[in-house]
N, C-alpha and C positions, 0 to 999 in steps of 0.2 A: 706250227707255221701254216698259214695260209695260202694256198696254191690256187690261183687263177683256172676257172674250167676251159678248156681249151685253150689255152695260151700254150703256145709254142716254148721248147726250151732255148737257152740263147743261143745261137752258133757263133762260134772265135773261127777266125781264124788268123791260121799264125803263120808268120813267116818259114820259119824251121820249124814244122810239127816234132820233127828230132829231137829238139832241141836239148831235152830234158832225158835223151840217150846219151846224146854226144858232152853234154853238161859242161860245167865251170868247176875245175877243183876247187872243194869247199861251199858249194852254194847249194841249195835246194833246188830240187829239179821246179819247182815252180817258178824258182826266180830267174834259173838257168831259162826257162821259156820265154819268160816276160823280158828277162838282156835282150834274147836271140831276137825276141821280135822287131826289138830295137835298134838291131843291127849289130849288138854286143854279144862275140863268142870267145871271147880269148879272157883267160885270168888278168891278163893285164890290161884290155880295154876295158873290166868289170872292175876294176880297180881305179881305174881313170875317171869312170862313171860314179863310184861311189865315192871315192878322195880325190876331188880336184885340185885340192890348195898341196896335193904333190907333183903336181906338176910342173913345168918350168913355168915362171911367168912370161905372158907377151909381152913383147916389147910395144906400149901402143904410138910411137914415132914410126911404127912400121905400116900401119892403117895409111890408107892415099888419101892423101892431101893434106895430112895431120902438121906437116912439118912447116906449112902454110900459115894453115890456123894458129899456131901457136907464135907464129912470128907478126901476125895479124892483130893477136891477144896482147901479146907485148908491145907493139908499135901502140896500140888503144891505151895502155896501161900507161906510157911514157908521154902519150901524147892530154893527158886528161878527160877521154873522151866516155862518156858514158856508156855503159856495156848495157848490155839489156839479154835477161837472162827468161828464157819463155819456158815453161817448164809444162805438165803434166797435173793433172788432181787427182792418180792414183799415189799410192804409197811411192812407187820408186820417182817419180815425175818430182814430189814434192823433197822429197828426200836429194835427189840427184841437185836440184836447186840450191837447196840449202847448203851440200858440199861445196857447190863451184862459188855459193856467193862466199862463205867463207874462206876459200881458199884464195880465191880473188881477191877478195876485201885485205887481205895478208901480206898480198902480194903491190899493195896499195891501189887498186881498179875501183871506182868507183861503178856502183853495178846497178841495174833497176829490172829486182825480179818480177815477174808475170808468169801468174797461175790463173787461165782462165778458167769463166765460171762453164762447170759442165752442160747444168740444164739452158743457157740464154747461148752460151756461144759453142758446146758440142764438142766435138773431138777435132784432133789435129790439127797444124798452123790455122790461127785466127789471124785474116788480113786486116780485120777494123782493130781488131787489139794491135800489130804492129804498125796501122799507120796511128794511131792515139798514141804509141809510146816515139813518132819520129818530130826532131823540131820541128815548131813552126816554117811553113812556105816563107821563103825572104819577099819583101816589098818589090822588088827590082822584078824587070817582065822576062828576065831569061835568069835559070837557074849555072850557081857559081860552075865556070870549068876548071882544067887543068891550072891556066896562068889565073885567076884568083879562089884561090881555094878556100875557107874557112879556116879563119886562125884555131891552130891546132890547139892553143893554150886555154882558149874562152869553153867555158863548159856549155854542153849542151844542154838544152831547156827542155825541159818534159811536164807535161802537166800534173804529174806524182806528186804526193808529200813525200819531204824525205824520210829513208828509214836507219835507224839508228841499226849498228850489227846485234845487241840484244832483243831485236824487236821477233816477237812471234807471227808476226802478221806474213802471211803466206800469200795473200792477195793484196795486189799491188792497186791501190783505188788510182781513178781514171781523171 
């Protein structure tokens, strides 16, 4: 092995230098150190931490404002209104897409995903990607209020191709 001349050894430090005194029945005092640093010192938080699918499930209707959104999603879904689904171009962005379009799509929502592109448009909400995916500006010089709203039943226009639910296309063209 090749050792650096004068390179310093690393220094840790750790939350509970103990750690691996006071331990975790059953675990190596090294892991026992790396929980502790973690803020894991009990058999049972190291057990939560290593099998979480034993734990209760959340309820996610308990998240604020969930029960909003979903009466939101529903009223869209009833009214024929186009969802528009803006997603992410790591793994779970695209991945998380593809669930909600198919569950959507299921649930009969017609949907218009959006993955933008990383290098042209960057990270987090793109405001030129969500005003390209909203209808056209109406003719008229004041926008609809409460007493004339857009008939709920007319679909909305987008300038998308449609996509079929076998389609692989992850990028919604503009």
């Amino acid at each position: 092995m090749t050792q650096l001349v004068g390179a310093l050894p690393p220094r840790w430090r750790l939350r509970d230098p103990y750690a691996h005194q006071n331990g975790i029945p059953r675990f190596p005092p090294v892991v026992a150190a790396v929980l502790a640093a973690r803020g894991i010192t009990t058999r049972q938080q190291a057990d939560a931490f290593y099998k979480p699918h034993l734990l209760p499930a959340h309820d996610p209707l308990l998240l604020p404002g969930m029960a909003d959104a979903v009466r939101r999603v529903a009223r869209a879904i009833e009214d024929g209104e186009l969802i528009a689904l803006y997603g992410d171009f790591d793994v779970d962005g695209v991945t998380s897409i593809a669930i909600l379009r198919e569950g959507l799509t299921l649930l009969g929502a017609r949907t218009l995903p959006y993955i933008p592109d990383r290098f042209t448009e960057g990270y987090g909400l793109n405001f030129g990607a969500v005003r390209s995916s909203l209808p056209p500006a109406r003719p008229s010089s004041s926008p609809p209020t409460a007493a004339s709203p857009r008939s709920p039943k007319s679909p909305t226009p987008t300038n998308s191709a449609s996509m079929s639910s076998s389609s692989t296309t992850t990028r919604c063209p503009r």
